[in-house]
Each structure stands twice: as structure tokens, then as C-alpha cells.
N, CA, C and O of each residue as an XYZ file, in Angstrom:
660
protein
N      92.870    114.896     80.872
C      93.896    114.862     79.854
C      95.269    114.923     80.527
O      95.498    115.531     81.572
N      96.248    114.151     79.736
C      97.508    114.043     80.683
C      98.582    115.091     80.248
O      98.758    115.401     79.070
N      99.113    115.485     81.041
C     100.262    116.883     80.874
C     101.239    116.548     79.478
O     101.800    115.514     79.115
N     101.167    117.838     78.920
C     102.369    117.532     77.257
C     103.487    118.610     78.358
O     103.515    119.566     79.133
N     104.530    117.228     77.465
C     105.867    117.748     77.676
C     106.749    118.454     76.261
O     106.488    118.250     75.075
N     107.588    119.120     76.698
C     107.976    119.912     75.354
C     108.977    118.770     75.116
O     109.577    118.061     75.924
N     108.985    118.803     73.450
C     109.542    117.860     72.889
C     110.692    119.174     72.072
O     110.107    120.147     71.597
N     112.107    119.137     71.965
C     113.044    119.528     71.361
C     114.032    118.967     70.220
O     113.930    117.766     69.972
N     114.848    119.618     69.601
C     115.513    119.082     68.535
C     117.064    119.209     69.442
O     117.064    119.360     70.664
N     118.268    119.124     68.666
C     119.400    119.302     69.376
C     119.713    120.290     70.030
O     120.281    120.366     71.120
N     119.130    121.487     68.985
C     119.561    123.107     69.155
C     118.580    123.472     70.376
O     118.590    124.672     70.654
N     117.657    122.593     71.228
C     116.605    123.616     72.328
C     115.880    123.923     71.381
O     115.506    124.990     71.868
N     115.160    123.861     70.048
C     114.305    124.207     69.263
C     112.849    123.665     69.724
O     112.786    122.475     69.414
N     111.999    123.976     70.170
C     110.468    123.472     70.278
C     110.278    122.552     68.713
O     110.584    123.127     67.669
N     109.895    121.491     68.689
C     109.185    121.040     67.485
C     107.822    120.006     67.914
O     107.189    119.227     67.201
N     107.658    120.362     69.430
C     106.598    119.424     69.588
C     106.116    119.264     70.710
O     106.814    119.914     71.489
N     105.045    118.598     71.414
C     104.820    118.582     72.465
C     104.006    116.723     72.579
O     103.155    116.401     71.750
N     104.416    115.826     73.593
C     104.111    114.909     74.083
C     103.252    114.490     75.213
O     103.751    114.892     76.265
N     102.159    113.841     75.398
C     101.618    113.460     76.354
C     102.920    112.721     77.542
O     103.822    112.000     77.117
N     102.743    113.128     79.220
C     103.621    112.436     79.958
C     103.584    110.917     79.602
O     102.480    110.510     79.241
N     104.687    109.935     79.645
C     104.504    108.772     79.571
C     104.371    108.136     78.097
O     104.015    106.961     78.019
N     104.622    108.808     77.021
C     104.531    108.272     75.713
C     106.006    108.947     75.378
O     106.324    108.574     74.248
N     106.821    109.634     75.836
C     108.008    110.308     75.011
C     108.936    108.516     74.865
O     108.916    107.483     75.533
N     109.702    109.017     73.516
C     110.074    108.148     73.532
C     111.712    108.160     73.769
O     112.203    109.286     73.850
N     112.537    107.132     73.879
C     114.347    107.211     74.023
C     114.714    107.903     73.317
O     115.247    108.798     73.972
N     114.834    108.214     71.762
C     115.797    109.511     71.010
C     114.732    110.696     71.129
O     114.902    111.684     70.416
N     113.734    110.646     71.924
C     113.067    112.380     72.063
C     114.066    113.158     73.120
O     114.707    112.525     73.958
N     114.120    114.270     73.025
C     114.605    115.033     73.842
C     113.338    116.345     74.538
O     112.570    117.121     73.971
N     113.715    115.994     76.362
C     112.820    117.297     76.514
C     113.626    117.711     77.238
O     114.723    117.229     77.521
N     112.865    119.166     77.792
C     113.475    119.866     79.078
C     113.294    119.628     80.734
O     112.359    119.062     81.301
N     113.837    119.906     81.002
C     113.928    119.759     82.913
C     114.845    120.536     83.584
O     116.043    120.775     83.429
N     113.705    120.988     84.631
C     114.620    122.664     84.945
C     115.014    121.961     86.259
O     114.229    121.043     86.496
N     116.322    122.148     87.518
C     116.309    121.730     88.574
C     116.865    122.961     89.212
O     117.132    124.050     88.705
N     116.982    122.521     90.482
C     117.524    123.823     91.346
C     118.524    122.905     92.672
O     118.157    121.906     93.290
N     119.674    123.554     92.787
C     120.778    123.119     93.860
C     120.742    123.950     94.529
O     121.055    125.086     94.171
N     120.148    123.500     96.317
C     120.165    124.549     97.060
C     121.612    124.305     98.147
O     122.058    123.267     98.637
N     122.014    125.535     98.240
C     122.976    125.131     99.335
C     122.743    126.318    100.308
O     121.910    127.216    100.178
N     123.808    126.115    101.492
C     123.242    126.973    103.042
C     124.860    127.924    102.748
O     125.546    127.866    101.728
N     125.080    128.599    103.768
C     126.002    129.022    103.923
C     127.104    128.741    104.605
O     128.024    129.525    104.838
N     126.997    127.287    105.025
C     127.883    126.423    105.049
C     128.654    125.894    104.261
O     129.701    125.311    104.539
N     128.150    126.078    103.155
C     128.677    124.727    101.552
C     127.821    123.934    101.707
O     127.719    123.344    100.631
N     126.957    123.451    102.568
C     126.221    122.209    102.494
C     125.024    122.215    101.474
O     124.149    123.079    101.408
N     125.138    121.162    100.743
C     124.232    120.448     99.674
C     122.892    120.482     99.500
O     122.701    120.135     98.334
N     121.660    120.758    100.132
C     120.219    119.907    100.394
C     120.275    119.077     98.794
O     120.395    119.497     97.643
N     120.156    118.027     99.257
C     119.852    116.752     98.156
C     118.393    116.576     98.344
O     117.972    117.225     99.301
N     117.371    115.789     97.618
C     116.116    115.620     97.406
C     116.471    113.836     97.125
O     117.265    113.489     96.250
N     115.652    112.715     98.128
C     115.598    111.334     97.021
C     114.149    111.625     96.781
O     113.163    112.115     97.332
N     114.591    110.998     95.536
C     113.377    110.864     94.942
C     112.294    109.619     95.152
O     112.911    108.555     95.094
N     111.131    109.456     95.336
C     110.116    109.051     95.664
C     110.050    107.077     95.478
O     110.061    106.566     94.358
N     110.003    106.477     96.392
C     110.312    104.896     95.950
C     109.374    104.558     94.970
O     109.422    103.620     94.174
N     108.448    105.481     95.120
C     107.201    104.836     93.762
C     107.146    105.687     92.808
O     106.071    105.894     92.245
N     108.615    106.531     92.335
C     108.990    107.018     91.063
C     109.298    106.082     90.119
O     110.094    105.190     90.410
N     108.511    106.167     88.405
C     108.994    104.764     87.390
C     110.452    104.914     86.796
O     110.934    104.006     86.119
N     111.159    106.108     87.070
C     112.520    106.685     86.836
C     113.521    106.806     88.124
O     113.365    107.872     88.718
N     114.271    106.156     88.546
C     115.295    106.356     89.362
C     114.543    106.132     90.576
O     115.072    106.796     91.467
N     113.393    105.394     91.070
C     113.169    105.373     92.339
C     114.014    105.459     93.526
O     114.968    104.682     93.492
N     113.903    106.358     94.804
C     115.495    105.933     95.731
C     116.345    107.136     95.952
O     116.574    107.787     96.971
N     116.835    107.278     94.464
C     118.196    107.900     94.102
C     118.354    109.284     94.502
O     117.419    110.077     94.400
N     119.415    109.590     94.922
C     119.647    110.810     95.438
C     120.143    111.866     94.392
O     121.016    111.637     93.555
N     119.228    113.489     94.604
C     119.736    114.406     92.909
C     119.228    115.808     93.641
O     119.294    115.845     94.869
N     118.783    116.828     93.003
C     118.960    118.126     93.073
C     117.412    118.395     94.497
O     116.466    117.696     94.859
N     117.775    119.346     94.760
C     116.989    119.513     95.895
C     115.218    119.098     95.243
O     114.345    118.333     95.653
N     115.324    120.220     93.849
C     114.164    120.555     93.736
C     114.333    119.728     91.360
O     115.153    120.193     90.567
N     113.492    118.788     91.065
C     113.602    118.962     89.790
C     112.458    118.669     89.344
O     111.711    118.042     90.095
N     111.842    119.160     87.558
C     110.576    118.930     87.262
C     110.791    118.779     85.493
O     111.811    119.332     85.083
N     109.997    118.144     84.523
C     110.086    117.957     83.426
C     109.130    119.178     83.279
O     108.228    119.531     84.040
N     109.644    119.855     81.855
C     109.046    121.554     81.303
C     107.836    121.137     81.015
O     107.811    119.906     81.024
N     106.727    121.651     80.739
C     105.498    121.269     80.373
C     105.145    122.269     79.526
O     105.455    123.460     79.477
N     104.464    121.597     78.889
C     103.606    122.525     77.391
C     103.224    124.351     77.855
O     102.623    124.493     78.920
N     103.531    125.449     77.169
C     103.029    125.958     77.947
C     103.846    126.869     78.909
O     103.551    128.055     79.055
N     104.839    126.300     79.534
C     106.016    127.187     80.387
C     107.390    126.983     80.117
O     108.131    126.243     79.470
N     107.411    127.781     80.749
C     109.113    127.992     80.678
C     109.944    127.198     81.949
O     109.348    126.631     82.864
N     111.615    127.276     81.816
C     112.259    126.798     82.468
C     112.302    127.382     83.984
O     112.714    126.868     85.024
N     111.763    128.558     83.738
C     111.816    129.145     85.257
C     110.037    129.423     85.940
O     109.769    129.825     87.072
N     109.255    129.134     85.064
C     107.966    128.827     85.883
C     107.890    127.333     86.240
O     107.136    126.719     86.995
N     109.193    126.838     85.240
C     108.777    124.794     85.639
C     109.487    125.124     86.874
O     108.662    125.164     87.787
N     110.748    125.395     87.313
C     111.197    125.613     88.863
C     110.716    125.947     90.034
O     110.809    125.416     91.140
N     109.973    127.281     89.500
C     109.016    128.097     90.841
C     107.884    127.256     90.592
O     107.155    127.871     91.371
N     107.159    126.381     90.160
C     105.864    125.494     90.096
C     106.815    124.514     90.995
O     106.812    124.651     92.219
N     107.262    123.970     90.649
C     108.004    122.357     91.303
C     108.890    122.833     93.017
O     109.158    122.218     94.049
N     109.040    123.922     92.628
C     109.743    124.615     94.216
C     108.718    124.530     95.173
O     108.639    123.711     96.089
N     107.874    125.515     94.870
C     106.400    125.185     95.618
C     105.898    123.966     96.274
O     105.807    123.589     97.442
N     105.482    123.282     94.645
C     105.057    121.553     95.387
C     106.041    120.970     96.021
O     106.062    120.777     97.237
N     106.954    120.642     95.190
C     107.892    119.487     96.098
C     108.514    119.831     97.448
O     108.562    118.909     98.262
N     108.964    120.937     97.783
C     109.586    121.046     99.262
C     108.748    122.226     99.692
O     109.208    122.539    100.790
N     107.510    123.241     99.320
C     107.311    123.633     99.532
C     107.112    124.995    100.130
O     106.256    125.429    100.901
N     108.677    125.817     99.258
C     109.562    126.919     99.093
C     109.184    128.197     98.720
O     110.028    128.401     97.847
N     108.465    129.272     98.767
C     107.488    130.046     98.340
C     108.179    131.288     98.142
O     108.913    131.660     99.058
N     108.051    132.204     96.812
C     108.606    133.375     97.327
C     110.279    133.644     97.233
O     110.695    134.725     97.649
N     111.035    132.859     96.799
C     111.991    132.903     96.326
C     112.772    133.442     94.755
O     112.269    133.475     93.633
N     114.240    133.848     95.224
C     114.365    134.488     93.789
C     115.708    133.525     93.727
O     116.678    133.452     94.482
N     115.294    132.671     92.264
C     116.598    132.129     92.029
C     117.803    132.861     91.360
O     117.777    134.082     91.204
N     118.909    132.055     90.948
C     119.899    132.564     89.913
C     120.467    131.277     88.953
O     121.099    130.240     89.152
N     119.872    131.961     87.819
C     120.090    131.070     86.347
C     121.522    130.750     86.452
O     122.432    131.502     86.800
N     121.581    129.478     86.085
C     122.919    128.654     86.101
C     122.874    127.925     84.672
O     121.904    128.109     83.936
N     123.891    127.131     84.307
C     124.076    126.760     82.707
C     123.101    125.684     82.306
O     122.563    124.965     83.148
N     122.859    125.569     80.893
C     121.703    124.597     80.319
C     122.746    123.353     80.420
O     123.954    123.580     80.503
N     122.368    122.385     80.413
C     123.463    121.208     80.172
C     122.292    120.404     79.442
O     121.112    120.236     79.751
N     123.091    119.951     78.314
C     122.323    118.583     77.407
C     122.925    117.933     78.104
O     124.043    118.152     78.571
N     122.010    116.753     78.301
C     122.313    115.115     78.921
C     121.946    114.118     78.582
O     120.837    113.772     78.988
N     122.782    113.122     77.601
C     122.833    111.903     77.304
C     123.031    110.805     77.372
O     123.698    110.007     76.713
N     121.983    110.716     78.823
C     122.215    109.335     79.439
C     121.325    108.231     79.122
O     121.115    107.742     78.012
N     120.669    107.800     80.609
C     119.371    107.030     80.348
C     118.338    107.713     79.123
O     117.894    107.268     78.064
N     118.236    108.711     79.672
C     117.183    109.989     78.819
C     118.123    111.025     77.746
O     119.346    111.006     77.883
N     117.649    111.704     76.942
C     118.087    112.539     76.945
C     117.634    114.016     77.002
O     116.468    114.296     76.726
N     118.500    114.937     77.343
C     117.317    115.597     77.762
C     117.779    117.422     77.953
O     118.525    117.199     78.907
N     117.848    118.412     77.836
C     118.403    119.617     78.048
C     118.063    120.498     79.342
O     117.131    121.290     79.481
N     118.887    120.210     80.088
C     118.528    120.751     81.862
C     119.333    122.075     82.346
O     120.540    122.294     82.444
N     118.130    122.911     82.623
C     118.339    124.494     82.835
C     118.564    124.070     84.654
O     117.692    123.557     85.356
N     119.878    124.431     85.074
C     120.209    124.620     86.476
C     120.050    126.105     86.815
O     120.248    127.131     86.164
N     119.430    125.748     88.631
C     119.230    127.336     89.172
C     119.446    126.682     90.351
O     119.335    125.508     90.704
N     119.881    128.014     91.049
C     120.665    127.827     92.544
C     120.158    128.867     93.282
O     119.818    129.882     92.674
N     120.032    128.809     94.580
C     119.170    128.864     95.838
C     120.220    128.785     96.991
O     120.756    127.680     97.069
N     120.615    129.672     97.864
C     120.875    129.895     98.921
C     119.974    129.865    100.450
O     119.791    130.945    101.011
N     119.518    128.791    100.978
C     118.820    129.011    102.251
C     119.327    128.585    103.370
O     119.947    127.537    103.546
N     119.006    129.582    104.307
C     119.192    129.351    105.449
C     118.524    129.076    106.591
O     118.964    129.446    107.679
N     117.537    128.485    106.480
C     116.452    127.543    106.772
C     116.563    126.552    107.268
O     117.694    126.068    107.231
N     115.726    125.951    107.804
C     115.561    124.670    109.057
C     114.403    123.539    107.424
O     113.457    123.903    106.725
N     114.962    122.582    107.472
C     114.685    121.616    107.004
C     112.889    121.056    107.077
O     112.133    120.468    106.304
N     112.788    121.649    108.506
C     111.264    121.506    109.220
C     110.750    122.352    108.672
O     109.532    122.173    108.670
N     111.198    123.684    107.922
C     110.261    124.980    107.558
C     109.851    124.590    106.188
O     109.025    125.188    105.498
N     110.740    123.165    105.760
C     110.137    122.552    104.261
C     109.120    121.420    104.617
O     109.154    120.708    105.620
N     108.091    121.389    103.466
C     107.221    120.587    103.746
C     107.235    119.908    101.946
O     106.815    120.511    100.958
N     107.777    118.685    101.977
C     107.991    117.620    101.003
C     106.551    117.193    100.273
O     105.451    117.492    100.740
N     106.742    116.509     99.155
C     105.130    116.170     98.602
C     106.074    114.834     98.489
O     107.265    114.663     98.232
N     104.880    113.893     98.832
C     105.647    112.559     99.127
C     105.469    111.655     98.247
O     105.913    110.513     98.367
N     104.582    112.200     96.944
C     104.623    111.784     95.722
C     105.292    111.410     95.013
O     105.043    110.503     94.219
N     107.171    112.515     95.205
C     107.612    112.820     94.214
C     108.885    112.950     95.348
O     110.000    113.144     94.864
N     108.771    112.852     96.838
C     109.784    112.730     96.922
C     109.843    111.940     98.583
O     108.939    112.041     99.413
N     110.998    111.245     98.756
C     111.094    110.347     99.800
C     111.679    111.319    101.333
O     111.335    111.275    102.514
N     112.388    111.892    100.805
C     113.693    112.500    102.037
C     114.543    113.776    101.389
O     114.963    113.695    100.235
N     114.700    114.595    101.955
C     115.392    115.673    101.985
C     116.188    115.427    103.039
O     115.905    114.742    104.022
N     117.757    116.324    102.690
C     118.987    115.761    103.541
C     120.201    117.253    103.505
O     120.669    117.482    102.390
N     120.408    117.672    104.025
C     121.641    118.181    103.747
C     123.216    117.143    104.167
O     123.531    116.405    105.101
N     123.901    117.628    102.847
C     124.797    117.131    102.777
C     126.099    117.582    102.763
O     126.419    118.022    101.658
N     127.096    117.635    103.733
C     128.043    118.496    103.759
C     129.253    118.218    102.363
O     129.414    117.065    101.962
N     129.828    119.081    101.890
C     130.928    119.086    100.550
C     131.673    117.487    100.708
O     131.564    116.678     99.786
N     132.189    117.258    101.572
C     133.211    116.565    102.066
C     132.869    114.834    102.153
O     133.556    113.842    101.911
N     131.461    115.029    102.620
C     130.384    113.420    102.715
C     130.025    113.298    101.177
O     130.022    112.210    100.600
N     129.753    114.379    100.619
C     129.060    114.094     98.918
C     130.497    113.586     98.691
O     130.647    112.393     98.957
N     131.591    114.254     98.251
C     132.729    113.951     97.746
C     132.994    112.482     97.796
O     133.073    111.795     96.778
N     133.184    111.829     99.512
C     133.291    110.512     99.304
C     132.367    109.523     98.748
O     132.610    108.612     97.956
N     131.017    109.938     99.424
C     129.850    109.462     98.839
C     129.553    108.866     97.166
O     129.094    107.782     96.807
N     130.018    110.049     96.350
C     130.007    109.959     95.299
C     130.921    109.179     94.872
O     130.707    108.840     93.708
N     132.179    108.598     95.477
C     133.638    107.721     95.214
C     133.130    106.533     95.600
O     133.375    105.631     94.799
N     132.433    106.183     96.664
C     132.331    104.969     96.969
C     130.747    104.564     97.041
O     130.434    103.533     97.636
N     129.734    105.403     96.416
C     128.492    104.765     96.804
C     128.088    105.814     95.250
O     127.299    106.755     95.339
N     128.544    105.566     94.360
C     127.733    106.510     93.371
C     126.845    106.257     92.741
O     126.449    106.905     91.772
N     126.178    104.850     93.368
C     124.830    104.366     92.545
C     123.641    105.374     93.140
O     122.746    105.746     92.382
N     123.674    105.754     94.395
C     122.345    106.258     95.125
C     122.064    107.942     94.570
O     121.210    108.733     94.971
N     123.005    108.107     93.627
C     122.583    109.506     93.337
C     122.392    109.369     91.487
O     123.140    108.723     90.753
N     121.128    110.210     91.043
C     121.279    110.088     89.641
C     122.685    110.255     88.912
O     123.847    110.443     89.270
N     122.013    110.096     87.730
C     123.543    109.650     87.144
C     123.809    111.388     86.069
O     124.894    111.716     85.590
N     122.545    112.177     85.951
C     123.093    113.494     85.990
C     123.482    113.990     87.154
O     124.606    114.452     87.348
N     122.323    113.910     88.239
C     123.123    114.650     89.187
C     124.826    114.620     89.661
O     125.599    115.575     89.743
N     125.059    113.270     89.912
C     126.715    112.524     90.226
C     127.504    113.628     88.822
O     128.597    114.158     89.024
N     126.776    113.810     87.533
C     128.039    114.498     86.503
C     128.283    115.985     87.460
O     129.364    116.297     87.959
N     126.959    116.818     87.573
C     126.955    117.937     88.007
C     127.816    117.826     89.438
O     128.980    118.221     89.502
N     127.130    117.259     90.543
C     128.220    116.990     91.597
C     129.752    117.242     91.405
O     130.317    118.335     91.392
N     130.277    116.059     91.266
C     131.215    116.100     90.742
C     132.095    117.734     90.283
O     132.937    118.261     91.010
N     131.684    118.228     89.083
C     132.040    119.353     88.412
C     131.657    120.387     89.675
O     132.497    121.270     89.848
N     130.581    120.400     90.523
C     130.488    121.446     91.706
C     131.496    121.079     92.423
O     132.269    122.034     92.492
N     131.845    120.283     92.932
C     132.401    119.760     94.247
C     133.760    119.606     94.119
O     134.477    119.132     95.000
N     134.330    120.202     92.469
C     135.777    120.261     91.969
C     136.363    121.318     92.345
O     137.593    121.334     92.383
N     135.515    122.576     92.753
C     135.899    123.568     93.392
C     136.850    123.782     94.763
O     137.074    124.915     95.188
């Protein structure tokens, strides 16, 4: 049986749950992500997987996952932390919900992560994702001015609003 995704109203209200791959354009679900940075300022970005059917390529949050039937915004993080880079044992810090009305639409719980870690001590699922990168403040900044197709088009809003600092 294939994973239900929580289906929402405007308000974050539960009214439903969807098989992956049947939601449709005016459904709204959740997706929790996490922005890790070092104590440098530097970025870790995540691309996402070339044989993803959403944004194949594109460069976005270290760590992100659609909510599933069943959990919450912060077991969808620590589940997807785990698999995708392989992060164990960590304590995040809740950052703001943002509705997003783009391609999708969709209500995304941000959490942030401080590591100071070697890139090698992560181990990627290559399913879901192509390359992990750190990225210093200064390279995103231009990056995002002159190449802003390679990063999602939430992530580039969030960017942006981080990197205004």
C-alpha cells in the first residue's frame, strides 16, 4: 500500500489524507525541511535526486520530506534526517510554518541544525538525493542573482529572506 499524505485546508486543518502520487494542484499538504548551517555561516544545500518527478537537479534545504499520515512535522524531519543524509541523534530548533504557493501548494514547518561536521560523516540516500554541498553566504547570494533556476523556487524565497541578514 502506498504512503497517505496529510491533506489540509488553508488554516493547517487535517481534513484528509491522500495516497503519494494522486494529490492533486489545489490540495494542500505538509513538508517539514531543515537548514543546516556550520559555524561559519555556511549553507549545506541538498540537490535533489535526477530521478526525482518534482524538481529533479535543483538545489534546496539540506534535509526535506512530505508529512505522512500518522506523524507530525517533527517526526517527518527526524525520519527524513536519518534517511537522507544520514544524521542521527540530533536536536533541532523549530523555525516558522510558511504556506507556499507555487508549483504546489503546500504549508512548510522549517527547523535548523547547527553542525560541525565533515560532509564524509554524512552518508546520502541516492534515491532522493544527488549531492550535498556547503555553501558559503556570499556564493548563495550571487548564485541566487545570477543562476536562480538550480535552486527550488521555495527554497530561493527562504534563501533570499535568510541571506538578507
Amino acid at each position: 500500500m502506498a504512503d497517505k499524505i496529510i491533506v489540509v485546508n488553508e488554516k493547517d486543518e487535517v481534513v484528509g489524507a491522500k495516497e503519494r502520487g494522486t494529490v492533486a494542484v489545489d490540495d494542500i499538504y505538509r513538508v517539514s525541511a531543515l537548514w543546516i548551517t556550520n559555524s561559519k555561516g555556511d549553507v549545506l544545500l541538498a540537490q535533489r535526486a535526477l530521478t526525482k518527478k518534482n524538481d529533479p537537479g535543483r538545489w534546496g534545504p539540506a534535509v526535506a520530506g512530505t508529512v505522512e499520515e500518522g506523524e507530525t512535522c517533527l517526526e517527518n524531519i527526524t525520519k527524513e534526517t536519518e534517511e537522507e543524509i544520514g544524521l542521527m541523534g540530533v536536536q533541532f530548533t523549530e523555525g516558522p510554518k510558511w504556506r507556499v504557493s507555487l508549483e504546489r501548494n503546500l504549508f512548510c514547518q522549517w527547523y535548523f541544525l547547527e553542525f560541525n561536521g565533515e560532509l564524509s560523516d554524512l552518508k546520502i540516500q541516492k534515491e532522493e538525493v544527488a549531492d550535498i554541498k556547503w555553501f558559503p553566504r556570499e556564493d548563495l547570494k550571487r548564485l541566487l542573482k545570477d543562476k536562480p533556476g538550480m535552486f527550488l523556487s521555495s527554497s530561493k524565497l527562504w534563501l533570499e529572506s535568510f541571506l538578507a541578514d
